[in-house]
DSSP file (Angstrom, degrees, kcal/mol; ACC not computed):
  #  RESIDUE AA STRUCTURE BP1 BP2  ACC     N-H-->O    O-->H-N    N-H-->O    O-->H-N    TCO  KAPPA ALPHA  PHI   PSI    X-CA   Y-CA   Z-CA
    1    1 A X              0   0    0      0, 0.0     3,-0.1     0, 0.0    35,-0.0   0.000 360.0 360.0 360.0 136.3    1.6   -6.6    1.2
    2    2 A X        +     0   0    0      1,-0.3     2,-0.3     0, 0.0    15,-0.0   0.659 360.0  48.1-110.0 -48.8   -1.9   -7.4    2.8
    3    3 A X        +     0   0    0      1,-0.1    16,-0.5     2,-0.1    -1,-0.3  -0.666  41.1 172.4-100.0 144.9   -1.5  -11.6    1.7
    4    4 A X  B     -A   18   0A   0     -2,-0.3    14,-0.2    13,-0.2    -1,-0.1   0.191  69.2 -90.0-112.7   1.1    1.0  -14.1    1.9
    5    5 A X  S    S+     0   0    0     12,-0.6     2,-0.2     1,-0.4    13,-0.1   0.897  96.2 115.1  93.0  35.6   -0.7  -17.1    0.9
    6    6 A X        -     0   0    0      8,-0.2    -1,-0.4    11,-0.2     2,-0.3  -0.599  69.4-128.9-128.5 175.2   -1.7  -17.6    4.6
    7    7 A X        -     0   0    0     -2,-0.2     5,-0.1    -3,-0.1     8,-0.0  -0.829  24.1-137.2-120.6 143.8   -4.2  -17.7    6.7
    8    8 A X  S    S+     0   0    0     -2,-0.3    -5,-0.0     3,-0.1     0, 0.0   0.455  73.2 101.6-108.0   8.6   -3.4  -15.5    9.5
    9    9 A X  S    S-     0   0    0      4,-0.1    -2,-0.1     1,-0.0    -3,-0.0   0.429  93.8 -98.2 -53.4-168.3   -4.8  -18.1   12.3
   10   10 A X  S    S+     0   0    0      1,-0.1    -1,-0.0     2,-0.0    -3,-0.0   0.794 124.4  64.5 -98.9 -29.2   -2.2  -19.9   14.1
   11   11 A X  S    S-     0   0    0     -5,-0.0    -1,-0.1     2,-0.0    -3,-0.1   0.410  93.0-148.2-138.5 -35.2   -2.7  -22.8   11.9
   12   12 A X        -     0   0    0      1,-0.2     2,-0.1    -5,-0.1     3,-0.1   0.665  18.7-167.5  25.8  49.5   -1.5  -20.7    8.9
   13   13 A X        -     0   0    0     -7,-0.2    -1,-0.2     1,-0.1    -4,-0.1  -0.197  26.5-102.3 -72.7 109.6   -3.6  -22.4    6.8
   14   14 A X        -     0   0    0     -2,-0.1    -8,-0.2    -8,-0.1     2,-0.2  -0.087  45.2-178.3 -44.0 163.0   -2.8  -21.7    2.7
   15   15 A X        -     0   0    0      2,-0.2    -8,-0.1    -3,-0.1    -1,-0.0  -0.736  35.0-117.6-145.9 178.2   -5.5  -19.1    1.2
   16   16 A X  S    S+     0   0    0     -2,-0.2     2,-0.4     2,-0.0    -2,-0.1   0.580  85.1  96.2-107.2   7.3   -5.7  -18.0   -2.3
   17   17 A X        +     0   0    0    -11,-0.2   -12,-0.6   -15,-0.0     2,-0.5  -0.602  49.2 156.1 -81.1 139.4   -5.0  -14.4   -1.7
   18   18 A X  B     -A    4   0A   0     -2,-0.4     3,-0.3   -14,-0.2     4,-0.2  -0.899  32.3-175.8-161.4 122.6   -1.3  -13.6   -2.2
   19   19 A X     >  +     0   0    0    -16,-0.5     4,-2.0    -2,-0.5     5,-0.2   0.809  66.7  97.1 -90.4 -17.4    0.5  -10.6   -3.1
   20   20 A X  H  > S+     0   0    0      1,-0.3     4,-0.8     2,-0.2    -1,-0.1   0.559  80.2  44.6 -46.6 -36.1    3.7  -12.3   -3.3
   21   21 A X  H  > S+     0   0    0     -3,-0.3     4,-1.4     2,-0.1     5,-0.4   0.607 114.7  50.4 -98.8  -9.3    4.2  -13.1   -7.0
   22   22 A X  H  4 S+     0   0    0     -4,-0.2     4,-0.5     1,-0.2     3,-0.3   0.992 110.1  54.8 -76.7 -33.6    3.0   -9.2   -8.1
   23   23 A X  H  X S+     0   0    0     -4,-2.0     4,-1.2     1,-0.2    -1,-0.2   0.848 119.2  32.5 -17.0 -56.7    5.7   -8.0   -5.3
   24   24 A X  H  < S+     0   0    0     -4,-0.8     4,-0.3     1,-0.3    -1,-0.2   0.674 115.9  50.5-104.6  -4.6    8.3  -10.0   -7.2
   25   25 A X  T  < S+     0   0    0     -4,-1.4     4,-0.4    -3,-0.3    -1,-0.3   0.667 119.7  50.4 -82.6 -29.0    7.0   -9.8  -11.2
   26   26 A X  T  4>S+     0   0    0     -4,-0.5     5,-2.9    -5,-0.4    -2,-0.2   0.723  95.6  73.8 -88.7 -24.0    7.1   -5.8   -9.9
   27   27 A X  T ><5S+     0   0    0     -4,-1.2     3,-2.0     1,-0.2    -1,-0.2   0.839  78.6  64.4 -45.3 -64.5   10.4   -5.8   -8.6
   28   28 A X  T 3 5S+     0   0    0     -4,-0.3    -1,-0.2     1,-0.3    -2,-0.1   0.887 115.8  28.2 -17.4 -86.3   12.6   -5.8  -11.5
   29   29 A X  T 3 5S-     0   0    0     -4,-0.4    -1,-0.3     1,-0.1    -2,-0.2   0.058 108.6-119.4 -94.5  17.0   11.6   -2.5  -12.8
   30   30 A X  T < 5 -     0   0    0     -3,-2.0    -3,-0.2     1,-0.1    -2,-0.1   0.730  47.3-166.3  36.9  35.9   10.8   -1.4   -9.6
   31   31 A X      < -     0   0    0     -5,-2.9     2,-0.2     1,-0.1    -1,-0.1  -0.115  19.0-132.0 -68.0 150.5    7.0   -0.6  -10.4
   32   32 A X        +     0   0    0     -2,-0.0     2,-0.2     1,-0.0     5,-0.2  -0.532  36.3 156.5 -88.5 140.1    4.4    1.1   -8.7
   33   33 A X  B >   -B   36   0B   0      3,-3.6     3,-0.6    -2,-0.2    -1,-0.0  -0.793  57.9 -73.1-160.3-153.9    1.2   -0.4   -8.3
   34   34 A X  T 3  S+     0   0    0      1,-0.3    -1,-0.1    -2,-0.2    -2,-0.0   0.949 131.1  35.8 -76.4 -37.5   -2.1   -0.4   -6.1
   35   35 A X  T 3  S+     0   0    0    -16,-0.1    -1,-0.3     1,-0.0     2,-0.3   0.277 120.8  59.6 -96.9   8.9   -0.3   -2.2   -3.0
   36   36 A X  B <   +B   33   0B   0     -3,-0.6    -3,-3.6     2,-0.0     2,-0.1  -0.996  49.2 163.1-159.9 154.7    3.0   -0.4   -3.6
   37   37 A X        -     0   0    0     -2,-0.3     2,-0.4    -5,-0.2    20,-0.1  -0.229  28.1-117.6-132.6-165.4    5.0    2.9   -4.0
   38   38 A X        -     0   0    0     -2,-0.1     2,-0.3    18,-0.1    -2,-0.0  -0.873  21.7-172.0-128.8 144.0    8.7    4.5   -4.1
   39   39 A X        -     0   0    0     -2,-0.4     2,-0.4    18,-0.0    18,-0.0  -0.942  17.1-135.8-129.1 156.5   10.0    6.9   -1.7
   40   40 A X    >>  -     0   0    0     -2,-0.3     4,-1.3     1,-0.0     3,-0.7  -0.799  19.4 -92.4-111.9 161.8   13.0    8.5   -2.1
   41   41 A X  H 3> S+     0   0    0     -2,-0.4     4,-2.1     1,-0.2     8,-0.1   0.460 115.9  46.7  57.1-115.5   15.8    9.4   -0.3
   42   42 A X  H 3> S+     0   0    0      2,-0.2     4,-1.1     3,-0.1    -1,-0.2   0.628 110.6  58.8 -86.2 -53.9   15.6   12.5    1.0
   43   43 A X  H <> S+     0   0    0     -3,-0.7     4,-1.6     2,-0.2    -2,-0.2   0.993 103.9  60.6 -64.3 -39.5   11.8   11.5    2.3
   44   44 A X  H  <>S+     0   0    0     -4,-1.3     5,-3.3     1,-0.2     6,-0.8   0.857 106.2  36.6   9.7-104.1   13.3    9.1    4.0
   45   45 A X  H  <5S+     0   0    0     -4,-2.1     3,-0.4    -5,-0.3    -1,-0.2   0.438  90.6  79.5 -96.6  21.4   15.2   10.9    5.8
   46   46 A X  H  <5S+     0   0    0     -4,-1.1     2,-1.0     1,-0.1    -2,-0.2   0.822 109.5  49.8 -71.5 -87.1   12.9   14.0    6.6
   47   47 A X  T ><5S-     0   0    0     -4,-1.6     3,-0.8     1,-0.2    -1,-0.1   0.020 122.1-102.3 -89.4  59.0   11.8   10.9    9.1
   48   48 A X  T 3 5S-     0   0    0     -2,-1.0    -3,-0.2    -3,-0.4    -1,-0.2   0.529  78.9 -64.1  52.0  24.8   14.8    9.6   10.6
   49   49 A X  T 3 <S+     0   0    0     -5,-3.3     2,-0.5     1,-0.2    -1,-0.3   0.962  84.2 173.0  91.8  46.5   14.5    6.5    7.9
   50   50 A X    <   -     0   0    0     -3,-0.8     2,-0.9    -6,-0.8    -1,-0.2  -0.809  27.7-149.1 -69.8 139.8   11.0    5.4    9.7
   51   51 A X        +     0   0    0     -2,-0.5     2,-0.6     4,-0.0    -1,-0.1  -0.532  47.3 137.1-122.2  56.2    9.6    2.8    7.6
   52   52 A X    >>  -     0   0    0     -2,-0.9     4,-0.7     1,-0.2     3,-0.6  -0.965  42.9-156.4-111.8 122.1    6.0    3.7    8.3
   53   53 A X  H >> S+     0   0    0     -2,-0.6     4,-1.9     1,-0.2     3,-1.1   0.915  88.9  70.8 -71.3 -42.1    4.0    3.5    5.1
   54   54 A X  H 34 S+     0   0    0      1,-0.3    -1,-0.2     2,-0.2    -2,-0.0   0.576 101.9  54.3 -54.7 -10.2    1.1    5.9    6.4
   55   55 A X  H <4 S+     0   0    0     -3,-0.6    -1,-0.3     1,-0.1    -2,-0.2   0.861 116.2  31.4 -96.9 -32.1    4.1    8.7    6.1
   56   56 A X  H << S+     0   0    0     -3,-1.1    -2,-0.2    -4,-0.7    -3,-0.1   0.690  93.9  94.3-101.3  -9.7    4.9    8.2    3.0
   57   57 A X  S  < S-     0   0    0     -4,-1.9     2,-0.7     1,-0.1   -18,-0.0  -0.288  70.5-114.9 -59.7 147.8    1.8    7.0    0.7
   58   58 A X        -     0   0    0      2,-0.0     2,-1.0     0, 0.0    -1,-0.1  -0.827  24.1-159.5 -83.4 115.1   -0.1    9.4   -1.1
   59   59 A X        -     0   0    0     -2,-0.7     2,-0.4     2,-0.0    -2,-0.0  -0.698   3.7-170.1-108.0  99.0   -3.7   10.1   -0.3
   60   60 A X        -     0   0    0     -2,-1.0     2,-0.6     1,-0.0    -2,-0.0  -0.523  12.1-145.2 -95.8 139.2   -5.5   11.6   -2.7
   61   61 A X        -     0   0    0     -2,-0.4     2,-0.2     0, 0.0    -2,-0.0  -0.867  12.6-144.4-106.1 119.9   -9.5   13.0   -1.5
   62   62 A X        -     0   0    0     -2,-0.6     2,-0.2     1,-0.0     0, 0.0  -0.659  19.8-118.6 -84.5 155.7  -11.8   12.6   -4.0
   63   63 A X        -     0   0    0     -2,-0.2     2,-0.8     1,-0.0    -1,-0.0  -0.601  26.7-153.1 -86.8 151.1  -14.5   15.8   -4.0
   64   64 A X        -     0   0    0     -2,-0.2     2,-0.5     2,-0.0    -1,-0.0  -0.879   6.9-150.5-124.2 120.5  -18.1   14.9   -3.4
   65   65 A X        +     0   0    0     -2,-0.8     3,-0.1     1,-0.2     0, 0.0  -0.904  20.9 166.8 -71.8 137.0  -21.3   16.9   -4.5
   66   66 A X        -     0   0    0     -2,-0.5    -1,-0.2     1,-0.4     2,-0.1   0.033  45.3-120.8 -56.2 -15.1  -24.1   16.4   -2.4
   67   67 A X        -     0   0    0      2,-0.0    -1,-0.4     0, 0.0     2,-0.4  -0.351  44.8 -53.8  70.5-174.3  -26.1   19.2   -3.8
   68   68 A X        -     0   0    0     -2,-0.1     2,-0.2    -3,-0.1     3,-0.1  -0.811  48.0-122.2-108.7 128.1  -27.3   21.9   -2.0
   69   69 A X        -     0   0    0     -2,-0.4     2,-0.1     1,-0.1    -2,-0.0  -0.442  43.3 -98.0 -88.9 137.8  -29.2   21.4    1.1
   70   70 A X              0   0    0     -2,-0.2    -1,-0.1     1,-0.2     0, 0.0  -0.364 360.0 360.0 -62.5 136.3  -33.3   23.4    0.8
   71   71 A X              0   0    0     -2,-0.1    -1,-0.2    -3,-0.1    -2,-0.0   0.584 360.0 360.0 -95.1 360.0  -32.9   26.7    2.5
């Protein structure tokens, strides 16, 4: 989740970005989507049950052509 339908000031001033109802429409069927993932298990606990998303997301590198540099 990046929004909560906050402002992140002290003031916490409503915004219109909110992740909150795709979180909870997503829930249900437990779906995968741009802001969210499943881990299982077993990945889990590979790292003592850390609940750091940067260990478990998938990063896929897209490849880039550049061309060939003039010899």
């Amino acid at each position: 989740m990046e929004a909560d339908g906050f402002s992140m000031s002290d003031t916490r001033a409503p915004i219109l970005e909110n992740d909150i109802p795709d979180i909870m429409a997503k829930w249900p069927k437990r779906e995968e989507g741009a802001k969210s993932f499943r881990v299982t298990r077993e990945e889990l606990a590979a790292y003592n049950d850390e609940l750091t998303p940067g260990r478990y997301r998938k990063h896929e590198v897209e490849k880039q052509d550049h061309g060939h540099l003039p010899s």
